[in-house]
N, C-alpha and C positions, 0 to 999 in steps of 0.2 A: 295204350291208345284209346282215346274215347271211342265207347261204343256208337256213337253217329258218325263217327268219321269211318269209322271200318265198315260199314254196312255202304256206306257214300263211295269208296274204293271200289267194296266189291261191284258193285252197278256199276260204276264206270267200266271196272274191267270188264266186266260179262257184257256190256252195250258195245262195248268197243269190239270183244270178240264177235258178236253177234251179226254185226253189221258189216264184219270186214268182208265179207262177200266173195268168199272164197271158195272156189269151185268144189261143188261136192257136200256143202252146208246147206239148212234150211233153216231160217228165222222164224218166229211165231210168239205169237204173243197168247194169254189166256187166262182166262175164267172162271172161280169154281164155285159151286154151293158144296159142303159140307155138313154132315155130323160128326156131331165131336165127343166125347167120352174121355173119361180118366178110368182108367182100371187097375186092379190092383188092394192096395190096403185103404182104397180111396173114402172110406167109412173114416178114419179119422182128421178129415178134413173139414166134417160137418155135427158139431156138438150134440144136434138131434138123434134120435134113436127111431122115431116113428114113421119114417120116410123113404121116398126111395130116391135114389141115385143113377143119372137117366142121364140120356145125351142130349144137348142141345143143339142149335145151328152156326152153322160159323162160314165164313169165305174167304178164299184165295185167289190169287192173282200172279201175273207175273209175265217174264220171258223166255222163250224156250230156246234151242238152238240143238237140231241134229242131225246125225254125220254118218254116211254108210261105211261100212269095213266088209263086208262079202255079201255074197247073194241073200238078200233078202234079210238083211244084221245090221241093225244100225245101234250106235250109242245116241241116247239124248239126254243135255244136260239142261237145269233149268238153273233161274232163281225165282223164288216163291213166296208170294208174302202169305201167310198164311194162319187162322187163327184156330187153335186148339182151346179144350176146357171141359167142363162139365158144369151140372146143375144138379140140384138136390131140392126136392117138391117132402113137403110135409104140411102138417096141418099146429099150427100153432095155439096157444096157450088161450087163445080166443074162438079156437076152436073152427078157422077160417085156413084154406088152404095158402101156404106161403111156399116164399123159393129162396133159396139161396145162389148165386153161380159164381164162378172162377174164368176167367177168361186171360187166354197165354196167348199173345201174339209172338209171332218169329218170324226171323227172316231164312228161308231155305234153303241150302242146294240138293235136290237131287241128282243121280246120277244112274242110268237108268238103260239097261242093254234090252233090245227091242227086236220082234221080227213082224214083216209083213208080211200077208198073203192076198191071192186073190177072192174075195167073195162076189163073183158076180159082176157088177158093174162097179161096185166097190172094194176097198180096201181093208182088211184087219188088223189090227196091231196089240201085238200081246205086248209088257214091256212090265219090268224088274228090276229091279235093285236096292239100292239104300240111301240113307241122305244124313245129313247133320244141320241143326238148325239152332241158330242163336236167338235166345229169350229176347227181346222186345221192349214188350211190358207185360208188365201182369198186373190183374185188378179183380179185387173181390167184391161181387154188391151181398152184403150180408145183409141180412132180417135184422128189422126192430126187435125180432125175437128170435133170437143165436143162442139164447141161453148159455150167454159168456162164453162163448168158443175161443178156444188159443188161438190169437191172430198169428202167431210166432211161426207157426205151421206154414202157413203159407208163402212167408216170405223166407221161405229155405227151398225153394224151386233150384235147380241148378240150372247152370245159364245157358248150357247146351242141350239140344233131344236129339239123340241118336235111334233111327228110327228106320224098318226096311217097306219096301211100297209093292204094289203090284198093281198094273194098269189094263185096263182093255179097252180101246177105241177103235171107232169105226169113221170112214171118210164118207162125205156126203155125196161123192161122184167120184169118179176115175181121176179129177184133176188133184186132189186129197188138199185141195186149201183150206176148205172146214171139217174138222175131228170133232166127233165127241165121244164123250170118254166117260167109264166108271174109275174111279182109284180109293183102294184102301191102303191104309199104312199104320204101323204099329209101331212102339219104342220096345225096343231091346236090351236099353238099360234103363234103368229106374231115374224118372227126372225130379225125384226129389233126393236130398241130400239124406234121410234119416226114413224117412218108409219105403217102401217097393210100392213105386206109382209109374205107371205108364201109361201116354197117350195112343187113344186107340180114333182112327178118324178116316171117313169113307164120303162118296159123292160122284156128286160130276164133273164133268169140264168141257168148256167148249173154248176149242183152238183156234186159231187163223194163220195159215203161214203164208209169208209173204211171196 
């Protein structure tokens, strides 16, 4: 099945669930800025030798929807648009600072067991788990000066990232219709086919539930 149709499925289904307004549910839609990193063997991605290898920025988006199971326990599921990658800074053969970057877009699902507590006039929320996310696109902006890098490399990304999260948000009043939230998340298996590369990506988020 083409990959735009299976991403166009998934949205419908997860909008459909979302909305079906079922007692006990919470909708929410949201927001992220990110840093994004490749970690790993991630040196042979970039033909240079004299540079370093750093995170850049990247954002996310999407819809959430979550579900209480006991005192103070809820599950939250999302789907996430979200972009992963990295950059590489060196100084080229001109002797002038240059960049390289890789940028991986996917589309998300988290899934993600969570608890609330009181702080005050507000709320906290710790929240964990894991997700799987289907490649996108991917695109390289290489340097006039790559010094012949194997483009080959790059276009052996695998098409899934399996990857585990960990969240902490806080509500902006006792009614908890706006969160904001840190989230970091890692890959746990290697998203390239032939080196041990995993994305590594952290931030904020700001929620709204309905």
């Amino acid at each position: 099945m083409n990959m735009k149709i299976q991403v166009v499925l998934c949205l419908t289904l997860f909008i459909s669930t979302v909305f079906a307004q079922k007692k006990g549910f919470e909708a929410g839609i949201f927001f992220g800025l990110n840093g994004i990193h490749i970690e790993g063997d991630n040196e042979v991605l970039y033909n240079s030798s004299n540079g370093t290898i750093w995170g850049t920025g990247g954002i996310s988006a999407g819809l959430s929807v979550k579900r209480g199971f006991a005192r103070n326990l809820y599950w939250s599921f999302d789907l996430r648009y979200i972009r992963k990658g990295s950059i590489y800074e060196f100084t080229n053969v001109q002797g002038v600072r240059d960049f390289e970057s890789i940028k991986l877009d996917y589309a998300e699902l988290p899934v993600l067991i969570g608890y609330k507590t009181n702080i005050g006039k507000r709320y906290l929320y710790i929240e964990m788990g894991a997700a799987v996310a289907k490649l996108l696109n991917s695109e390289k902006l290489v340097s006039d000066y790559s010094y012949g890098q194997d483009i080959s490399l790059f276009n052996q990304f695998k098409d899934y990232d399996y990857s585990m999260i960990g969240a902490l948000k806080i509500s902006a009043n006792r009614k908890e219709k706006t969160l904001f939230g840190l989230r970091v998340a890692r890959s746990f298996l290697s998203i390239h086919e032939i080196y041990k590369l995993y994305n590594f990506d952290y931030g904020i988020d700001l929620s709204y539930y309905f």
